[in-house]
N, CA, C and O atoms as CSV, one atom per row, in Angstrom:
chain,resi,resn,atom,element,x,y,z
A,1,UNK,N,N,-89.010,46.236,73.067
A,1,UNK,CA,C,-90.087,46.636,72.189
A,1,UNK,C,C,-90.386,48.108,72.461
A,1,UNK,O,O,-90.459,48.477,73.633
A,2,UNK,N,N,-90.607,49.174,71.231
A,2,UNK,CA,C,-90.561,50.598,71.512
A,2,UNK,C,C,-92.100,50.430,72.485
A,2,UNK,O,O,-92.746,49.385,72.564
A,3,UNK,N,N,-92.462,51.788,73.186
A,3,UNK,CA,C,-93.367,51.716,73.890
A,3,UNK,C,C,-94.832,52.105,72.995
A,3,UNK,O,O,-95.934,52.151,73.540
A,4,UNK,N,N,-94.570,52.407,71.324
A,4,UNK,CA,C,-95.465,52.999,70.400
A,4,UNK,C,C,-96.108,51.716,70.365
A,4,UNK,O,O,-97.336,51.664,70.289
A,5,UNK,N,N,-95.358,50.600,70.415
A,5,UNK,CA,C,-95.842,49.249,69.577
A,5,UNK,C,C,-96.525,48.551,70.361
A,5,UNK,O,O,-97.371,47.818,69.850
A,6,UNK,N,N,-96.398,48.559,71.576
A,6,UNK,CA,C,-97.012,47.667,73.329
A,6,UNK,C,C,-98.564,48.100,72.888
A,6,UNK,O,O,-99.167,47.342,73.648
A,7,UNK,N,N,-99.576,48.793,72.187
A,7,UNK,CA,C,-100.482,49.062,72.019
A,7,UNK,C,C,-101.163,47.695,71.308
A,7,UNK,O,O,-101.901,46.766,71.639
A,8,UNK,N,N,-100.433,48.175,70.106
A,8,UNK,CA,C,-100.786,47.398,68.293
A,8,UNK,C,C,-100.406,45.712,69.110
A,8,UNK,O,O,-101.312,44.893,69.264
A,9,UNK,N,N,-99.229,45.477,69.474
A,9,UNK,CA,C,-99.095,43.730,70.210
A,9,UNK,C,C,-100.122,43.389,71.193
A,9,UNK,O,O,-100.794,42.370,71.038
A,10,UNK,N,N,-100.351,44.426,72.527
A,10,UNK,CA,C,-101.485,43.879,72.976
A,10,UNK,C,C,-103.145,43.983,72.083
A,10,UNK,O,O,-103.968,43.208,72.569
A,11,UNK,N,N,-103.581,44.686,71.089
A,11,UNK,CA,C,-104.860,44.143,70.336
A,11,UNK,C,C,-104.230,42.952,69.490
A,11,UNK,O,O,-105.053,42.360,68.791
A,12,UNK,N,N,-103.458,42.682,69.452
A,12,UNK,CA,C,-102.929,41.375,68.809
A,12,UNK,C,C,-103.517,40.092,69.478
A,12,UNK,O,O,-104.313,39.188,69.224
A,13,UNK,N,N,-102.594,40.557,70.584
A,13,UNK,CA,C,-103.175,39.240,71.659
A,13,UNK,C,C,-104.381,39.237,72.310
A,13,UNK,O,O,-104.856,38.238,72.851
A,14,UNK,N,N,-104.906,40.350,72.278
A,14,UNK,CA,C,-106.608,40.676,72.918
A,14,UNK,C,C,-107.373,39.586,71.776
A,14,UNK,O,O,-108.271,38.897,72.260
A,15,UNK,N,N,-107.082,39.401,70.354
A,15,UNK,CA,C,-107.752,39.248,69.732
A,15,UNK,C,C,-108.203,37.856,70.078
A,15,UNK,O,O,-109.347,37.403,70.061
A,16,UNK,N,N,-106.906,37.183,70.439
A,16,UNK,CA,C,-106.697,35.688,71.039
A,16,UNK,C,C,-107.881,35.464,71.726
A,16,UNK,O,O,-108.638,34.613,71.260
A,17,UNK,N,N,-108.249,36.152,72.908
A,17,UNK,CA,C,-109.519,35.844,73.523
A,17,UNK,C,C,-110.894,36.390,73.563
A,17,UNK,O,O,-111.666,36.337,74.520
A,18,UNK,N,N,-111.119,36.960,72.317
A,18,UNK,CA,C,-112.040,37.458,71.762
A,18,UNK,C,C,-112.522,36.613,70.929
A,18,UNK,O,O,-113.533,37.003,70.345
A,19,UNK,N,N,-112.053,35.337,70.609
A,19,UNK,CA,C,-112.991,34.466,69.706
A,19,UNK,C,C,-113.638,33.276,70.575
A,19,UNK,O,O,-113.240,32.716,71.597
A,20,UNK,N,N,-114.667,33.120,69.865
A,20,UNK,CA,C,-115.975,32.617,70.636
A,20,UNK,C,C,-115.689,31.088,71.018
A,20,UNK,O,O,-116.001,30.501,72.054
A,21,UNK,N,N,-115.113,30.683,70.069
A,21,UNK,CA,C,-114.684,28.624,70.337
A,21,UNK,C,C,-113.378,28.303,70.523
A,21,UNK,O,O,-112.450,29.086,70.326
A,22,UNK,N,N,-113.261,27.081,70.928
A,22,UNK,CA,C,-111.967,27.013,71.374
A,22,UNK,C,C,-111.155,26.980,69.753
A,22,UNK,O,O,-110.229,27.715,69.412
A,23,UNK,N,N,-111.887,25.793,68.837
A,23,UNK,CA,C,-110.596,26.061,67.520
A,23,UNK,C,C,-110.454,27.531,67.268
A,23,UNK,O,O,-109.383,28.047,66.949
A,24,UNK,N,N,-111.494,28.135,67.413
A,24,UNK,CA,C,-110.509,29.767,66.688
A,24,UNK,C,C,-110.144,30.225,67.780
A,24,UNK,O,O,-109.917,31.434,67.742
A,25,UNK,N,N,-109.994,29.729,68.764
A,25,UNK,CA,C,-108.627,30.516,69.521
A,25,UNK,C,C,-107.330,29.840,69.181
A,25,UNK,O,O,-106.367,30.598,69.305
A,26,UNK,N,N,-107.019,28.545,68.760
A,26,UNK,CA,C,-105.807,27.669,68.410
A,26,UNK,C,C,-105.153,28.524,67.253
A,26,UNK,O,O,-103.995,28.916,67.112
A,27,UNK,N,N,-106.345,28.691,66.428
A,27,UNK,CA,C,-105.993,28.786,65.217
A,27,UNK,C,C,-105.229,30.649,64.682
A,27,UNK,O,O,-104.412,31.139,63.903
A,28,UNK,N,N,-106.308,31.091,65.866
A,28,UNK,CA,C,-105.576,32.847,66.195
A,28,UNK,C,C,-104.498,32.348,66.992
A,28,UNK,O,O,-103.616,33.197,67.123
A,29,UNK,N,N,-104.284,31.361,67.519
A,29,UNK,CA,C,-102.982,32.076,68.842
A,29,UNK,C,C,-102.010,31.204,67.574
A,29,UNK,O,O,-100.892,31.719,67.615
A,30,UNK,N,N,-102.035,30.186,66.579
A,30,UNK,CA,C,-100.903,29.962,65.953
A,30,UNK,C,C,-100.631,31.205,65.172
A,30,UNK,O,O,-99.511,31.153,64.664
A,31,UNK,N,N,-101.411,32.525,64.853
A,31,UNK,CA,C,-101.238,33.079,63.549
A,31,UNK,C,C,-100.585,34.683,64.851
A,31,UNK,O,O,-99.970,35.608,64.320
A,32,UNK,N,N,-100.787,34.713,66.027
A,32,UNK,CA,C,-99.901,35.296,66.321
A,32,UNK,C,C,-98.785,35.614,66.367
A,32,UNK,O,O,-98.373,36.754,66.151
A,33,UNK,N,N,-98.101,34.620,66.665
A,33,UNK,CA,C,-96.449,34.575,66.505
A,33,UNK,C,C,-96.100,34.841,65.506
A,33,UNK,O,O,-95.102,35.558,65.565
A,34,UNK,N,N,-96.676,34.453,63.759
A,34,UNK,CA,C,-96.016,34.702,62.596
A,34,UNK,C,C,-96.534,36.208,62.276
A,34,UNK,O,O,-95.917,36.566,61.273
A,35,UNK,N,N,-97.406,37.238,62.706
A,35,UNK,CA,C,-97.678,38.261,62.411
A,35,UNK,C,C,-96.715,39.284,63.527
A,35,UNK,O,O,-96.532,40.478,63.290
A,36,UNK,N,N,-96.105,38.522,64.866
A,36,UNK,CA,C,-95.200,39.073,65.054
A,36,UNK,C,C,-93.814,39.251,65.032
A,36,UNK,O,O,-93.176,40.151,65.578
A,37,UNK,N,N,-93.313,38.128,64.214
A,37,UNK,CA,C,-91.715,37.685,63.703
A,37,UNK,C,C,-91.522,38.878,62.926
A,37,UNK,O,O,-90.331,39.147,62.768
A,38,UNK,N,N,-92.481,39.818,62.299
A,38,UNK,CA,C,-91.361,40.312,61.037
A,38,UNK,C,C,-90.676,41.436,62.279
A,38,UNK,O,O,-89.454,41.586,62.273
A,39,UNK,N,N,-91.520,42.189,63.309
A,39,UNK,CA,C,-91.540,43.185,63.562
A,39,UNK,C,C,-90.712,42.832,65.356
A,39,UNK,O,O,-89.807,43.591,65.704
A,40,UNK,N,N,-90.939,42.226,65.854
A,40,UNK,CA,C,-90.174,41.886,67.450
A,40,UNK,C,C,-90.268,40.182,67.126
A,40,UNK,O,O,-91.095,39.324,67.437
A,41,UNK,N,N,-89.201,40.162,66.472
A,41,UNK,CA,C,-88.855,37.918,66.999
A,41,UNK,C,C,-88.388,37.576,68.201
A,41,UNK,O,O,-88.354,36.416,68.612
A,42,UNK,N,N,-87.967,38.665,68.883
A,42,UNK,CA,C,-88.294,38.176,70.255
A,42,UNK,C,C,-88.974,38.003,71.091
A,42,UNK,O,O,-88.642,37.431,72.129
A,43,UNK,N,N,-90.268,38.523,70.811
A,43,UNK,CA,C,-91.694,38.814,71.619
A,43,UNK,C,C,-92.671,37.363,70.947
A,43,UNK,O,O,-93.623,36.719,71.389
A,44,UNK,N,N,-91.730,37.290,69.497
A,44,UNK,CA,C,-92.509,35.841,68.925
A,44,UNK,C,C,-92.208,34.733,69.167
A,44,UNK,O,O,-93.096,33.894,69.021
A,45,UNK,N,N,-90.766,34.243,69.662
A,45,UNK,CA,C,-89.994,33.091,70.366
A,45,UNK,C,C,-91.126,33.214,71.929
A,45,UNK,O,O,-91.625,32.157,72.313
A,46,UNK,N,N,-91.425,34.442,72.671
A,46,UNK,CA,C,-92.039,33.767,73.472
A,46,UNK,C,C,-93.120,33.066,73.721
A,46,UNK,O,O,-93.376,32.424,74.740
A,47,UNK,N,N,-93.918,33.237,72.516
A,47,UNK,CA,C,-94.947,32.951,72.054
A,47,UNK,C,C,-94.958,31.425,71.452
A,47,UNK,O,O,-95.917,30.681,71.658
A,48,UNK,N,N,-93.921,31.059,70.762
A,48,UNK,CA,C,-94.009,29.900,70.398
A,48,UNK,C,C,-94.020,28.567,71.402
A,48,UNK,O,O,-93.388,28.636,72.456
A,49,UNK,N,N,-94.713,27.414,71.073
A,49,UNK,CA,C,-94.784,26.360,71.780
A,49,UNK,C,C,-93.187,25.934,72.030
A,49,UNK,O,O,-92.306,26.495,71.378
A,50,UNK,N,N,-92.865,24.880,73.041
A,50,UNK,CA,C,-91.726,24.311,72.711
A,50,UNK,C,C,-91.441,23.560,72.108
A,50,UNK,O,O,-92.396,22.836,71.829
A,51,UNK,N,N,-90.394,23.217,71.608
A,51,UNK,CA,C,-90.368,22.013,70.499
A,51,UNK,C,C,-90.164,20.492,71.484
A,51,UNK,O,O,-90.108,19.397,70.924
């Protein structure tokens, strides 16, 4: 991942624990991974649950 982008991904994931209840943290940490597939799918595979 370029070192421009390590900024913009971590307020990504900051955002994760910035919400107040537990469903909107489920519901932000599912919408992480698909806001990061277009741009690093490898940073989003780690993110995903296992199957």
């Amino acid at each position: 991942m370029p070192d421009a982008a390590q900024s913009w991904v971590a307020t990504l994931l900051r955002t994760v624990f910035e919400q107040p209840e537990a469903e909107a943290v489920q519901a932000r940490m599912r919408h992480v991974p698909d806001a990061l597939e277009a741009k690093f799918p490898k940073a989003a595979a780690h993110l995903d649950p296992p199957a």
